[in-house]
C-alpha positions as CSV (number, residue, x, y, z in Angstrom):
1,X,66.6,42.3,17.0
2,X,66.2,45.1,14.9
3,X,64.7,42.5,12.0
4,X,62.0,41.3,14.6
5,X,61.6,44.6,15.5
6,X,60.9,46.1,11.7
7,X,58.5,42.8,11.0
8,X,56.4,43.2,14.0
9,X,56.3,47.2,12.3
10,X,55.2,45.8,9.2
11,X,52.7,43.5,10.9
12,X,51.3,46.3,12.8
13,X,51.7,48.5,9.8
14,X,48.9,45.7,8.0
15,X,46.9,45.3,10.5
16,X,46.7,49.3,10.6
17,X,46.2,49.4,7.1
18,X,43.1,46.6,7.2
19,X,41.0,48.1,10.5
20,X,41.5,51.6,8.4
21,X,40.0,49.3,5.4
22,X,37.3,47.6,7.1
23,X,36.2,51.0,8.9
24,X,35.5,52.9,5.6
25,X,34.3,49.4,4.1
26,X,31.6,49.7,7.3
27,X,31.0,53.7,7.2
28,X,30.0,53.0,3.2
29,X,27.8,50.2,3.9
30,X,26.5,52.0,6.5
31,X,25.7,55.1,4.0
32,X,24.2,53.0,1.5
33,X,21.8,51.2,3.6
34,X,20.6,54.8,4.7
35,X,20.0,55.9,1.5
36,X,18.1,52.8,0.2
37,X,16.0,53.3,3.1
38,X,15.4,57.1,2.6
39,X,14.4,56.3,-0.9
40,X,12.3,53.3,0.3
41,X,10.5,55.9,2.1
42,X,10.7,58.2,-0.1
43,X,8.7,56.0,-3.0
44,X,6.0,54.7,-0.4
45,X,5.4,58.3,0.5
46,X,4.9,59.1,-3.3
47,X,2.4,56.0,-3.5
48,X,0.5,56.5,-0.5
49,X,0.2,60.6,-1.8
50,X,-1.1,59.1,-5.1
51,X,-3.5,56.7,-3.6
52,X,-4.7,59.7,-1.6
53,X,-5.1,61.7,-4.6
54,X,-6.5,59.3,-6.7
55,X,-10.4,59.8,-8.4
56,X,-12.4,57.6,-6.0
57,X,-10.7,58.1,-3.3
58,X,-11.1,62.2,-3.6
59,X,-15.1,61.4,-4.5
60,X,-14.8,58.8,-1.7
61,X,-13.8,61.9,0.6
62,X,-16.4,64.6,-1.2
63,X,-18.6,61.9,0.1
64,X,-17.7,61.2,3.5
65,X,-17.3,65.0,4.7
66,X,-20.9,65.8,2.6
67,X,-22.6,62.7,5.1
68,X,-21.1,64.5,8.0
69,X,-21.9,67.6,7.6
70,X,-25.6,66.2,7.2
71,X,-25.1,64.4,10.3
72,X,-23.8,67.2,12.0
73,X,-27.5,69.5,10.8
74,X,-29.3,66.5,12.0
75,X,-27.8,66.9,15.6
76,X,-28.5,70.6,15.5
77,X,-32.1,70.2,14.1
78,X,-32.7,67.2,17.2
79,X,-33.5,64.3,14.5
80,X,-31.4,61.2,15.7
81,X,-28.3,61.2,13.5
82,X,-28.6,57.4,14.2
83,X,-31.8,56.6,13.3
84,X,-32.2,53.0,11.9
85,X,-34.2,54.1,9.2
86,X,-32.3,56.6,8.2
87,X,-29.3,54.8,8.8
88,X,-31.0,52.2,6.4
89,X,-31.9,54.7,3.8
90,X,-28.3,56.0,3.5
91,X,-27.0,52.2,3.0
92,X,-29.4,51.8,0.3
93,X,-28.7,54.8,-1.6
94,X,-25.1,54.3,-1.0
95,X,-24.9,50.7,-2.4
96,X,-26.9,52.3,-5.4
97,X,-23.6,54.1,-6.3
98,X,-21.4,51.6,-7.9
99,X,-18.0,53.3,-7.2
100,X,-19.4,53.5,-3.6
101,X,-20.3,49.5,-4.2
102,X,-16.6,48.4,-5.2
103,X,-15.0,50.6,-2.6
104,X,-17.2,49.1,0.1
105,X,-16.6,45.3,-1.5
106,X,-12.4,46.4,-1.7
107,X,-12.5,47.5,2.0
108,X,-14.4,44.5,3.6
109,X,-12.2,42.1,1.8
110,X,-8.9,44.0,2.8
111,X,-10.5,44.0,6.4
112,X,-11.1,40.1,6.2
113,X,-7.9,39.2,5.1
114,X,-6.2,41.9,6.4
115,X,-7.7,40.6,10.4
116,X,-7.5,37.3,9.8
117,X,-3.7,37.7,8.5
118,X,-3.3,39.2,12.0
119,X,-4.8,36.9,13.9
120,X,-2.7,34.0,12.6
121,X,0.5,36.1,13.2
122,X,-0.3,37.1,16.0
123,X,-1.4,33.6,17.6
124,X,2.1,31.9,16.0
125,X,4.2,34.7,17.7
126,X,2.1,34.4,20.9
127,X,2.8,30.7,21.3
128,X,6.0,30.9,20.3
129,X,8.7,29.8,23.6
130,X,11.7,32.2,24.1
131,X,14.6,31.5,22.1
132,X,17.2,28.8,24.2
133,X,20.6,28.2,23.9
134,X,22.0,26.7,20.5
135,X,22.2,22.9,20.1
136,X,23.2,20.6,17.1
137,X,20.5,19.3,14.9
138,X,19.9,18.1,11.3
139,X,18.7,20.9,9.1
140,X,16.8,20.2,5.9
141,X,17.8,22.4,2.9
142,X,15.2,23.4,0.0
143,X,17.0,21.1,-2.2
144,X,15.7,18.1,-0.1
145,X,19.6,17.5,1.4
146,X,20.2,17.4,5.2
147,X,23.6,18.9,7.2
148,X,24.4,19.0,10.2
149,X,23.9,22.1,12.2
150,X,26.2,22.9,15.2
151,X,24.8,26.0,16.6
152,X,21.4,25.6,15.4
153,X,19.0,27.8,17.7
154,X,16.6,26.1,19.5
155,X,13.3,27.5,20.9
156,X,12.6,27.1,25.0
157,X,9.8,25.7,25.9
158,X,6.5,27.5,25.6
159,X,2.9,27.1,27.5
160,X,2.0,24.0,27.6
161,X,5.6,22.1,26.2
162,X,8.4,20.5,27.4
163,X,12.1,21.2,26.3
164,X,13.5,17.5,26.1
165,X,17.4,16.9,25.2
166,X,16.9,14.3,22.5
167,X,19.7,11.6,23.4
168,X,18.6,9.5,19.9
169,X,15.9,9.4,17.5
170,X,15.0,6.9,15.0
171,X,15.1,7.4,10.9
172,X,13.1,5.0,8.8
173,X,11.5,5.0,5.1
174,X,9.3,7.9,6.4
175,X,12.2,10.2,6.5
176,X,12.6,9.4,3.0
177,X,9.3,10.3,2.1
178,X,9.3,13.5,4.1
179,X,12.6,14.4,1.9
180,X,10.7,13.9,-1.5
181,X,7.9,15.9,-0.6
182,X,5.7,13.6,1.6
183,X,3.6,16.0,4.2
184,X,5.2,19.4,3.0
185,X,2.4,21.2,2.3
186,X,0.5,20.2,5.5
187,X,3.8,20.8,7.4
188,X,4.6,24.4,5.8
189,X,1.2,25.6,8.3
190,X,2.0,24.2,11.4
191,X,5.9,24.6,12.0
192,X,8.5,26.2,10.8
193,X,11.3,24.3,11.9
194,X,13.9,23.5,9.6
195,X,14.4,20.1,11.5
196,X,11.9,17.5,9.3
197,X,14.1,14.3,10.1
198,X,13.4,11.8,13.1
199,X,10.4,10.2,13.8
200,X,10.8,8.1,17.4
201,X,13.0,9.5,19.6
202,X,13.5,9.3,23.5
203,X,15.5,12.1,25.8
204,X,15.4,13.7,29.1
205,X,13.6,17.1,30.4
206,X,15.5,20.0,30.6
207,X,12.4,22.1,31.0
208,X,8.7,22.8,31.3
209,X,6.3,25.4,30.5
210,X,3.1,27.2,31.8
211,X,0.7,24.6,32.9
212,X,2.7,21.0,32.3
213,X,2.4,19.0,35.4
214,X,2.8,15.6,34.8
215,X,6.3,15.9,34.1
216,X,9.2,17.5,35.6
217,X,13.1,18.5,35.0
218,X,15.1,15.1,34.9
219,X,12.2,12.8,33.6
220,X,13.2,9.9,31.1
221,X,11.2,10.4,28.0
222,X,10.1,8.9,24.9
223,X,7.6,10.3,21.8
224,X,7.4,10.2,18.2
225,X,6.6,13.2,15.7
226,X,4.8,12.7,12.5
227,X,5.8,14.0,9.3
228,X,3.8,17.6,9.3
229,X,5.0,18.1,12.9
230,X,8.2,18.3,12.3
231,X,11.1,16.1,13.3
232,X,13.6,15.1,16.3
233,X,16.7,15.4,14.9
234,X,17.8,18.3,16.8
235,X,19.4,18.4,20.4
236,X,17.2,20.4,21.8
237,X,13.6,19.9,21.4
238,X,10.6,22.1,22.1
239,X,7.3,20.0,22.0
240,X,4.2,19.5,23.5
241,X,3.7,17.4,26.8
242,X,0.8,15.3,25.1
243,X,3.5,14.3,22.3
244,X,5.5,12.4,25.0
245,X,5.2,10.1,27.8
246,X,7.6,8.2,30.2
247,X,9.4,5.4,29.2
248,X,10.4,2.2,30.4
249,X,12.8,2.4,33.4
250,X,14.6,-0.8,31.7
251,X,15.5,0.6,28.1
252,X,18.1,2.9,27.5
253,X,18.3,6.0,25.2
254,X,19.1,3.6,21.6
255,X,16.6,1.2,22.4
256,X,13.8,3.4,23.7
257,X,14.0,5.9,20.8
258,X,14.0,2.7,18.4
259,X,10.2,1.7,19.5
260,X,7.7,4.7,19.6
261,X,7.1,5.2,16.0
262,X,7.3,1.7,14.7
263,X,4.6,0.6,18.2
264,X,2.6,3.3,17.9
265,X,2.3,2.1,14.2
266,X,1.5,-1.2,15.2
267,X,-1.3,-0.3,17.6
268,X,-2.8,1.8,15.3
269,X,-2.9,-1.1,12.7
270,X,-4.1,-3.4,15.4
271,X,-6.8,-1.0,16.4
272,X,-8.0,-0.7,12.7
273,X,-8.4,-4.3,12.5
274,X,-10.6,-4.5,15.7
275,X,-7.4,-6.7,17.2
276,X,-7.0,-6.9,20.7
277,X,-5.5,-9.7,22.9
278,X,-9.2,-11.5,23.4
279,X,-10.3,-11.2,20.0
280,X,-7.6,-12.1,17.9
281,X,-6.8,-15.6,19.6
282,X,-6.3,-18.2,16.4
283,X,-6.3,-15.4,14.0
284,X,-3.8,-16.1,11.2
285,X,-2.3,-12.7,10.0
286,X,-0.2,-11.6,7.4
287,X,2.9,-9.3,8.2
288,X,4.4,-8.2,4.9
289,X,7.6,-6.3,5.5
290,X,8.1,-8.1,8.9
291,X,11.7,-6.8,9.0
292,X,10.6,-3.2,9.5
293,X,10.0,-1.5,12.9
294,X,7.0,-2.0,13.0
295,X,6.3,-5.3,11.6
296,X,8.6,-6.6,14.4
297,X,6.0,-4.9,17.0
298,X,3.3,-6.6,14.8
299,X,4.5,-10.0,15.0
300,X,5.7,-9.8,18.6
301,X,2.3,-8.4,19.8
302,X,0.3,-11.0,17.4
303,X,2.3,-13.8,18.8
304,X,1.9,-12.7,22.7
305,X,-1.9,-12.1,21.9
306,X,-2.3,-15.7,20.6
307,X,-2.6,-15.1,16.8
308,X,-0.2,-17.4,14.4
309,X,1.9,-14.0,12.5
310,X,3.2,-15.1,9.0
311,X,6.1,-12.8,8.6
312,X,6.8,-12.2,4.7
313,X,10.9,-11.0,4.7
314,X,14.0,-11.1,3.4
315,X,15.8,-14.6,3.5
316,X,17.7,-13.4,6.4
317,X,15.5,-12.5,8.7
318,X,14.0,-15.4,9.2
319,X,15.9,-16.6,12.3
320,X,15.0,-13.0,14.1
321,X,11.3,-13.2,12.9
322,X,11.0,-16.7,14.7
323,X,12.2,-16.0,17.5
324,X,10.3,-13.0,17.9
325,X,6.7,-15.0,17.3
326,X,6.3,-15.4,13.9
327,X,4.6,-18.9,13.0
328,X,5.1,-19.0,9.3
329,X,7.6,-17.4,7.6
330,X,7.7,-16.1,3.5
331,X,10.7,-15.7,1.9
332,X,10.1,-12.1,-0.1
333,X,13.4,-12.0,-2.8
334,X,13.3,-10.0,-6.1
335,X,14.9,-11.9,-9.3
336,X,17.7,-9.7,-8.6
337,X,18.8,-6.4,-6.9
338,X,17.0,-4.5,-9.2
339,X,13.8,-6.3,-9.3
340,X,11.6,-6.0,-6.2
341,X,9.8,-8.8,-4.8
342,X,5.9,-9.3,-6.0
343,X,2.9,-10.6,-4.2
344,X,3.2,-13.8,-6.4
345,X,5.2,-15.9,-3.8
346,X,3.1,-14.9,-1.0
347,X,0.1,-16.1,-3.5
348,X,1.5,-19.1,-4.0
349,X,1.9,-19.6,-0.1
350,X,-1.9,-19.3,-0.1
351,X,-2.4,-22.4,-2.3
352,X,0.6,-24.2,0.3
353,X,-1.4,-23.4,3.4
354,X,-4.7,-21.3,3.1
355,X,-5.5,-17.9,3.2
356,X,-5.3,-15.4,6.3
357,X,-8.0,-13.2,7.9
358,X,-5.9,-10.6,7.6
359,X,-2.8,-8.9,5.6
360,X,-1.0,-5.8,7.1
361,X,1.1,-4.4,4.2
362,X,4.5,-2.6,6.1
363,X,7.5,-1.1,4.5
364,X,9.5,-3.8,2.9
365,X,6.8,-4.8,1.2
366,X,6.1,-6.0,-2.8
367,X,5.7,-2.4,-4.0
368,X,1.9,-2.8,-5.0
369,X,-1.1,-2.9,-3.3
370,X,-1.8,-6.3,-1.6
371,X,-4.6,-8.7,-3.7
372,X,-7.0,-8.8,-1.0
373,X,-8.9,-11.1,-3.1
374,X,-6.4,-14.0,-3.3
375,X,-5.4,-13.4,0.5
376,X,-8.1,-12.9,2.8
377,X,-10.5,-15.7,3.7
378,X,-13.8,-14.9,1.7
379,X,-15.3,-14.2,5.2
380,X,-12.6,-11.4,5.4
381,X,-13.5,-7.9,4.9
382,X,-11.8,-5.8,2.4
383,X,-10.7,-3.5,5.4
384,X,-8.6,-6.3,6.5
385,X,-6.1,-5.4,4.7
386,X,-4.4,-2.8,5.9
387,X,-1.8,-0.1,4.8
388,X,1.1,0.8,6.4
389,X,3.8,2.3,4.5
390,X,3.6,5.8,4.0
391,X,1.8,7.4,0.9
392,X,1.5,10.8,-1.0
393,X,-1.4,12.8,1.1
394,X,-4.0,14.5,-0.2
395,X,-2.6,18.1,0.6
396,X,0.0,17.3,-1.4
397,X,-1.6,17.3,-4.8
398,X,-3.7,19.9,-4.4
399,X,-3.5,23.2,-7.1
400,X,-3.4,26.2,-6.0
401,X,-6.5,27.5,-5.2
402,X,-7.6,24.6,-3.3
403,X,-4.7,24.9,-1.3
404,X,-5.8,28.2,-0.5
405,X,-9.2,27.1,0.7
406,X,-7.7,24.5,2.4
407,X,-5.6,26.6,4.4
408,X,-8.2,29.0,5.3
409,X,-10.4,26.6,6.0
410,X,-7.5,24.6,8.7
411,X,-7.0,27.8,10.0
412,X,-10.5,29.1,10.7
413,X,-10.9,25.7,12.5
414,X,-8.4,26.0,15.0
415,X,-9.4,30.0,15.5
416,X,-12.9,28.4,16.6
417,X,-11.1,25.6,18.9
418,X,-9.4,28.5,20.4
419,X,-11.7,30.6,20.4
420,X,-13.7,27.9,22.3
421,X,-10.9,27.3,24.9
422,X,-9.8,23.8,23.3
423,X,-6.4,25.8,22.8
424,X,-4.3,27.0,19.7
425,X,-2.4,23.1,18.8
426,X,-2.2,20.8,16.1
427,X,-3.2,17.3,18.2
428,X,-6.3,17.1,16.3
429,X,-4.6,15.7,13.4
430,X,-2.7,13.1,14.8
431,X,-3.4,9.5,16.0
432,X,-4.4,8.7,19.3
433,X,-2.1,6.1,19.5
434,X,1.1,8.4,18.7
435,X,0.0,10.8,21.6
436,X,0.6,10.5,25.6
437,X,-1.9,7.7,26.2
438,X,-0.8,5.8,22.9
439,X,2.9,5.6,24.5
440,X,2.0,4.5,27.7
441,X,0.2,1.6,26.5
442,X,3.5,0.8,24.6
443,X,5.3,1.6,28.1
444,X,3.0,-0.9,29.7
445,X,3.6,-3.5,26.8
446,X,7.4,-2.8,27.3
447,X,6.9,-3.7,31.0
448,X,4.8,-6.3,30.9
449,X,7.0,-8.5,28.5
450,X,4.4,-8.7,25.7
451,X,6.8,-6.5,23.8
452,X,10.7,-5.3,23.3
453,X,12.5,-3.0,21.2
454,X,14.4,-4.5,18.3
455,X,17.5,-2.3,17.7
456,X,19.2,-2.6,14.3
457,X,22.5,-0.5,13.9
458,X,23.2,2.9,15.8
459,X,24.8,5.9,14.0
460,X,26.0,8.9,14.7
461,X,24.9,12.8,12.7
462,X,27.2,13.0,10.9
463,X,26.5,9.6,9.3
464,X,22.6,10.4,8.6
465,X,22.8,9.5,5.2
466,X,24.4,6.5,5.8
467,X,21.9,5.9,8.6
468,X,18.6,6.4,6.2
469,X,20.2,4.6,3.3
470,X,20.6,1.3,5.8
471,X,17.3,2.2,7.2
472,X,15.6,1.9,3.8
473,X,17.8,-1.2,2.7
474,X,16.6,-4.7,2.5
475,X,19.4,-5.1,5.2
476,X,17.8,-3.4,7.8
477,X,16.1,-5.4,10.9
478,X,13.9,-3.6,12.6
479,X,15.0,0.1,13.3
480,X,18.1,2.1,12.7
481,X,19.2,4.8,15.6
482,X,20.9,8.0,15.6
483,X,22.8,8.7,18.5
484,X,23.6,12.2,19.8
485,X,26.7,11.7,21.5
């Protein structure tokens, strides 16, 4: 008893000992930061006294009391202090002065910069929702990695958005992209969210903001995010109501997050092409990368339109492809697995069986740009070829002073859309078909049988690289799902 009894002393003893440690550790800290900031002050008080003090500024002064004092004898004398031509007299005889000149050219650009500056703060901290509770989500880090984030703060929904709990979202070689740099310096203006992962996903609302009224607490969701919006791989997600729609009643969380991005890429391919189901009847079509997302959207919504899709793939996709549609199938193999596959078989096909109207180039396919020439019909345009994987953007290579006027010039757009009532967003630079009336048509597609998810593998977060890896693999067949569980 009495060793218990001199070990708990001890232990209290230490535990003594350390508060008594971390107090004084606490009071010293607490003394330093208090004279940092007293001689913070302290030097910004010197500089603003010797900015006060300085030449121009004293003459700038001499100056200023000197037209007042004028002014002033004007008033008492009855001339108008005001008078235009006077007014325009003193401008003129001012802007003679050159110190008066620069000072004048200084202040208007610090005023111009300085207001629009606070404008743009302003109208980011204005829209911004209140903070929400914290939620998991996938974080990027400078260095391009991503962890998982357990208590990651999410944002509540603001005027206009919805809160949706994301149940999964979809990776694909777009993620990829938008971790090497793809859309980063677009995205750096519009968000700055540290979640840039997850294009498709689908959820439930938790909550709405000021003036949403098509949706309401409970509704069964679907959207997709491009990559300088953001991303969903984050619990809880704050976005706008025209970024989602409803989804299908019959798919659940996996296989509704799997479709939005790859569809909406599909219809925005098939609306390039001037494709629709009573034009396109009898069209042969060229699906490189059929194994993707969306080339399995492609080829299902050629086939149900009543066009003969060649799916180009890997060797073991072919069973998939043809049941989902595809008439012809390519066989796309490199010599080995470090060789990718060229356009040369699919060239060859073209001698086998004739050319196509059109080529639709997705990811999973030969790594160059396809020979349009060799292809198409001759009848064929050259903008029936088109481009889907994603590419390097323009914002992206531009130096630094053209970044600059780009930026001002983005920004003083969306002041004037505001400014005209249009609202302070960032939908203007997305595709119709990724907004609310883009995913309906892909709800109605869903329902109407024409089209259906295809599901590849399901992860979990902590698995994400895993999950893009697979995504970005040859392996892959259609789209890879992570799963918040």
């Amino acid at each position: 008893m009495d060793e218990f009894k001199n070990r708990a002393g001890e232990k209290f003893g230490a535990l003594h000992d350390a508060a008594l440690s971390a107090a004084n550790n606490g009071k010293n800290k607490l003394e330093s930061v208090v004279q940092q900031t007293a001689e913070a002050l302290a030097k910004i008080r010197e500089i603003i006294q010797d900015v006060w003090q300085n030449e121009l500024v004293l003459e700038g002064r001499e100056r200023a009391v000197a037209w007042g004092r004028e002014a002033a004898k004007r008033i008492r004398e009855g001339a108008p202090p005001l008078s235009p031509v006077v007014l325009y007299q003193e401008l003129v005889t001012l802007l003679k002065d050159r110190v008066w000149r620069r000072s004048i050219i200084i202040f208007a650009c610090g005023a111009v910069l300085g207001g629009s500056a606070g404008i743009v703060v302003g109208l980011r901290a204005a829209n911004r929702g209140p903070a929400g509770p914290h939620a998991r989500a996938l974080q990027t880090q400078p260095d391009q990695s991503v962890i998982l984030v357990e208590d990651a703060v999410s944002h509540g929904a603001g005027p206009g958005e919805v809160l949706v709990r994301v149940q999964a979202f979809s990776v694909c070689a777009a993620d990829r992209g938008v971790l090497r740099g793809r859309a980063s310096a677009l995205r750096s203006l519009i968000t700055r969210s540290h979640v840039t992962v997850g294009r498709g996903f689908a959820g439930v609302v938790l909550d709405v903001g000021h003036g949403v009224t098509q949706f309401e607490m409970g509704d069964e969701v679907w959207g997709c995010l491009s990559e300088w919006s953001g991303g969903a791989a984050t619990e809880l997600l704050a976005v706008r109501s025209t970024r989602i729609s409803k989804r299908p009643r019959t798919l659940g969380a996996d296989s509704a997050a799997s479709l939005p991005w790859g569809g909406s890429l599909a219809l925005c391919a098939l609306h390039r092409l001037g494709y629709t189901p009573d034009t396109c009847k009898g069209k042969r079509v060229l699906v490189a990368g059929a194994a993707s997302g969306e080339g399995c959207a492609l080829v299902q919504l050629l086939s149900s339109w009543g066009a003969r899709p060649t799916a180009a793939a890997p060797r073991h996709t072919r069973n998939t492809l043809r049941n989902l549609g595809a008439s012809e199938f390519i066989e796309l193999e490199g010599s080995n697995e470090h060789v990718a596959a060229s356009w040369l078989v699919v060239e060859q096909h073209v001698g086998r069986s004739g050319p196509w109207d059109a080529a639709l180039a997705c990811t999973g396919a030969p790594p160059e740009r396809p020979p349009h020439y060799t292809l198409l019909k001759a009848t064929a345009p050259r903008s029936a070829v088109v481009e889907l994987r994603p590419r390097a953007l323009i914002t992206d290579r531009l130096v630094t002073p053209l970044w600059i006027m780009y930026s001002a010039t983005v920004y003083t757009f969306n002041i004037l859309r505001w400014v005209t009532g249009s609202g302070w967003h960032w939908d203007w630079l997305e595709e119709d078909h990724q907004m609310s009336s883009g995913l309906d048509a892909l709800r109605h597609l869903v329902e109407g049988g024409q089209l259906a998810p295809v599901l590849d593998k399901v992860y979990f977060p902590q698995d994400f690289e895993a999950a893009l890896a697979h995504a970005c693999s040859d392996e892959a067949v259609g789209t890879t799902v992570i799963r918040f569980p």
